[in-house]
N, C-alpha and C positions, 0 to 999 in steps of 0.2 A: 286770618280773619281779624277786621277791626271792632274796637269796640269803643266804647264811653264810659263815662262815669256813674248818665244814667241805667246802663244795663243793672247797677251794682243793685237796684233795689229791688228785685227780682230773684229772688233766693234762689232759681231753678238756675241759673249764672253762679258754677259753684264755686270753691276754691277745693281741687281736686289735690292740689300738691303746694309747698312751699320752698324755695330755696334761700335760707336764714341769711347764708352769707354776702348775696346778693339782692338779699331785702326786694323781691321777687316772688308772687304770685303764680300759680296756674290756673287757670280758669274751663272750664268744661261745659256744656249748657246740658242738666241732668233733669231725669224727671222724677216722680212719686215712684214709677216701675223700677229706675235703679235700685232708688233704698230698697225696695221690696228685695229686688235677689240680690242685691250683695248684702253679704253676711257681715263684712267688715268694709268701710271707706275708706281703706287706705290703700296699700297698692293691690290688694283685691277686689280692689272695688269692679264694678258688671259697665266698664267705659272704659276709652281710649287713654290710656291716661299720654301714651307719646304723641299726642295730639293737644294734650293742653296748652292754651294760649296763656304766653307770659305775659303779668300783668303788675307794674312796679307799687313799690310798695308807697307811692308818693301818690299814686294818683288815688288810691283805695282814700287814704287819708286824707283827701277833699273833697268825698264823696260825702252826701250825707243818706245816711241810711238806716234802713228806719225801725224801731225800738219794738219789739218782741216780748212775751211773758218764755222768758228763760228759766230751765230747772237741769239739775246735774243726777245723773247714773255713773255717780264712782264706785270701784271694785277692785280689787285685789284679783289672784288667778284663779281660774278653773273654779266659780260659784254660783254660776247659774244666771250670770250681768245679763249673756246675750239673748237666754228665755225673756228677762225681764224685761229686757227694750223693745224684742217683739212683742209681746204682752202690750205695753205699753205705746206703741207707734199703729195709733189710728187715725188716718190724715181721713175726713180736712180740720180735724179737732187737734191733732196734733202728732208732729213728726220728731221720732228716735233717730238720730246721727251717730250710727255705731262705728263710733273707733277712727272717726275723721284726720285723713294722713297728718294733718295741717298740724294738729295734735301733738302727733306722734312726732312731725320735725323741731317741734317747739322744745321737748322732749327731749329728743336725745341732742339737742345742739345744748341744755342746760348741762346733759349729764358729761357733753365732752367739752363744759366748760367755754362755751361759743355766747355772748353776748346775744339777749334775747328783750332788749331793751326799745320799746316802740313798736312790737312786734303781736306779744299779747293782746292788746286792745283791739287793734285794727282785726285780728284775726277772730277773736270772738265777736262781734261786730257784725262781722260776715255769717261765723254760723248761725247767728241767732235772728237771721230776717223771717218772718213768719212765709213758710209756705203759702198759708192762706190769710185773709183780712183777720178774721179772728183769732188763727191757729197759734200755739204754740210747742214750742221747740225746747226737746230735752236733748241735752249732750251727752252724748257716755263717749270718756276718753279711756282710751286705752291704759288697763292698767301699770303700764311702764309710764304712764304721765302723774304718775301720784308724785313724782319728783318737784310738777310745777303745781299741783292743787291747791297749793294755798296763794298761790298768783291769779290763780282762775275764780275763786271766790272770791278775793279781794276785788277783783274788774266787773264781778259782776254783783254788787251789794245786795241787790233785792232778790235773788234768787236762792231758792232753798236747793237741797239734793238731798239725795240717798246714797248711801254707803254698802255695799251688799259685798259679804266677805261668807266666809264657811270655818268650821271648825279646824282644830287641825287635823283629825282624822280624815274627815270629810280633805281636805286638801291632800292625803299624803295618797287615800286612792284615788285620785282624782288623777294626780300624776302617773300611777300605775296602771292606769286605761290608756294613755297615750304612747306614742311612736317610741321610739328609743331614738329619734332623731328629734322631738321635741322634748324628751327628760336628758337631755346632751347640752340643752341651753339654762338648765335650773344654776348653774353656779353662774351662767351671766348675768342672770335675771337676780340672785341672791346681791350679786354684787353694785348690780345696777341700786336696788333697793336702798344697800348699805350706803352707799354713798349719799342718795338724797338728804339724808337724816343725821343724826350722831348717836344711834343703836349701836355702831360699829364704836366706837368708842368707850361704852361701858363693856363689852366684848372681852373674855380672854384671848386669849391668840390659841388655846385650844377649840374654843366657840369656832375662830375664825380658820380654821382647815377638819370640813366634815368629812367623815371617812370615807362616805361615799354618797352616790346622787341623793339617795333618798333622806339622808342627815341635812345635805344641802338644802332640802325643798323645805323642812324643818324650819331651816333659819332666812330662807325665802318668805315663808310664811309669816314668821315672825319680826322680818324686816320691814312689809309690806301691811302688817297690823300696826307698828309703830309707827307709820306715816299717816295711815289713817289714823289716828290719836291724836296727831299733833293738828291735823285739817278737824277735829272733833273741837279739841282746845281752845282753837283760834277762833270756829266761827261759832260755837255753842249750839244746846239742844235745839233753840230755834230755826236753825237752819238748816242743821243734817240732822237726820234720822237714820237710825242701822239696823239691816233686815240683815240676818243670819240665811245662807242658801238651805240650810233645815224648815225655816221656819217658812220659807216661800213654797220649797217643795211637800212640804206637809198641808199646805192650802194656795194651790198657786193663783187660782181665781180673786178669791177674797184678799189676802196679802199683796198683789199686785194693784186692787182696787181702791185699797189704802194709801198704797207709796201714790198712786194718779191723786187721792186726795190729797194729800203732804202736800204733794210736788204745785197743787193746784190747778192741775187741768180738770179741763169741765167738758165734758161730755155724756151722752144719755148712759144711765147707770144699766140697761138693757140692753142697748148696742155693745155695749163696754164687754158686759158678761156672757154674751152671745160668743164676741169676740174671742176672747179670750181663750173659752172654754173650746174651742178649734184649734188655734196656737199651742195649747196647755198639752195635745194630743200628739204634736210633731215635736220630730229634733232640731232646736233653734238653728243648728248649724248644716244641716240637711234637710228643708223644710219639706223634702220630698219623702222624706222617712218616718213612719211610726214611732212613736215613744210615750211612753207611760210611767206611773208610778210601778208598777209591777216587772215591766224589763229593768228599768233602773233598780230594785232593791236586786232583784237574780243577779242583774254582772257586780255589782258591789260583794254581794253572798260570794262569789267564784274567786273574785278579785283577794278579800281577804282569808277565804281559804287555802289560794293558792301561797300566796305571800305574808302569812299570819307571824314567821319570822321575822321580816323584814320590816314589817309594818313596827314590832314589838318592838325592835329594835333603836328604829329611828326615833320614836316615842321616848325611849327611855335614854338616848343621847340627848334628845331634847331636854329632856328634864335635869339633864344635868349639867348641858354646857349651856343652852341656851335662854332659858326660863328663868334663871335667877338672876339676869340683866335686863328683863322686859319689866316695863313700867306696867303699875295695876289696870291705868287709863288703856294700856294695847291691850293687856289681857282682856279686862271685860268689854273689849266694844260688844260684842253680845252673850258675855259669859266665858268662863274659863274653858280650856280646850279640850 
């Protein structure tokens, strides 16, 4: 398939995939129904992705293209980001990009040390063309890209985000709902964290070997609070704001209503809560399934009855190896844990 320059201003002309080291493009032609059911745009995304047309990174960069009201959906793990995107992505007022692979290669070619230089701009550039004449476009990158967040804010000056993180209770069961093939990746994710930052450095070398997963998700947490701190630091309260996933799921409607205020999207405050209050009823990540406040607090009730040692435990490893190297800024992004 050929293509031009001018496809580039046509935001449905996506960039489905990135290859860093050959400063290289993929290109896909998506529509508003993709976002809808893919849960994540990365390699889950609901398109062909071995069909993506390669597109160099030379011609993107003489393109011109064209200028967007851009807002950021950064997060930490397992707190509730992908409620909040859906929540938040109603085209043709405005479109949520959950977890765009582009992101994620930018990402992990930082964390394996790959030169990523010319590469940022042109790629936010792309995600941020408005769907629509008026619309605008919120990013939620993947929380493994907290590595490059203060790159992403830096390229994009005028845009505000949100931070959305959870407690650390709230994050140790969170992991204990999931697969034993995704709490098998918490020491990669711990470690991917440490490195972004220099947490790992005020660190014992006791901090730095936990006994076991659930110690590990402990200092995942708190790796991944300390990056968010330092993107709080850099770009101040006027720019990010930090919603606690307690304080979303105790008003999801109204505290989603807020962060569209922050963030600056403008759409009917009726359509908004009509919206909403639909999304608020399903599972973000099963959009076909039920979900509520009331099944959420029951598997939580099960969760820590079943594991009220393990849970105790990680808690109070925490308190001893890991907590007295975290700065007061990680602690409170929304209050102590």
């Amino acid at each position: 398939m050929d293509t031009d320059a001018s496809d580039f201003a046509n935001a449905r002309w996506f960039p489905v995939d990135l290859h860093v080291p050959r400063l290289e493009y993929g290109f896909l032609h998506i529509d508003e129904e993709v976002l809808q059911r893919s849960t994540f745009l990365d390699n889950r995304i609901e398109a062909p992705l071995a069909d993506a047309v390669p597109v160099d990174l030379n011609l993107i960069a003489r393109s011109a293209l064209p200028k967007t009201n851009t807002a950021w959906l950064f997060h930490t793990s397992f707190c509730g980001s992908t409620l909040l995107a859906r929540l938040l992505h109603l085209p043709p007022y405005q479109v949520v990009l959950r977890e765009p692979l582009v992101l994620r290669r930018l990402s992990d070619a930082r964390h394996s040390q790959w030169p990523i230089d010319g590469l940022v701009l042109p790629t936010l550039r792309l995600l941020s063309r408005p769907w629509d004449a008026q619309g605008s476009v919120v990013i939620k990158p993947t929380h493994a890209a907290l590595n490059i967040g203060l790159e992403l804010l830096a390229e994009t000056p005028d845009s505000r985000g949100v931070i959305l993180t959870s407690s650390l209770d709230d994050f140790l069961v969170s992991n204990l709902k999931k697969t034993p093939e995704t709490m098998a990746k918490i020491p990669a994710l711990a470690e991917r964290a440490l490195q972004a930052g220099t947490f790992h450095t005020r660190l014992s070398q006791a901090a730095l070997a936990p006994p076991d997963l659930l110690a590990a998700a402990t200092l995942q947490w708190a790796a991944q609070r300390e990056l968010c701190a330092d993107m709080l630091v850099a770009a101040g309260p006027q720019r990010l704001r930090v919603v606690e996933a307690a304080e979303l799921l105790h008003d999801v409607v109204g505290v989603a209503w807020e962060c569209a205020q922050w963030l600056g999207l403008s759409m009917p405050a009726e359509l908004f809560t009509s919206h909403a209050a639909l999304v608020s009823k399903r599972n973000a990540k099963a959009t076909g399934t039920d979900y509520d406040a009331g099944r959420r607090s029951a598997e939580i009730g099960m969760i820590k009855a079943a594991h009220g040692r393990q849970l105790a435990a990680a808690h109070e490893w925490f308190e001893q190896a890991v907590k007295p190297a975290m700065r007061a800024e990680a602690l409170m992004l929304t209050g102590t844990p």
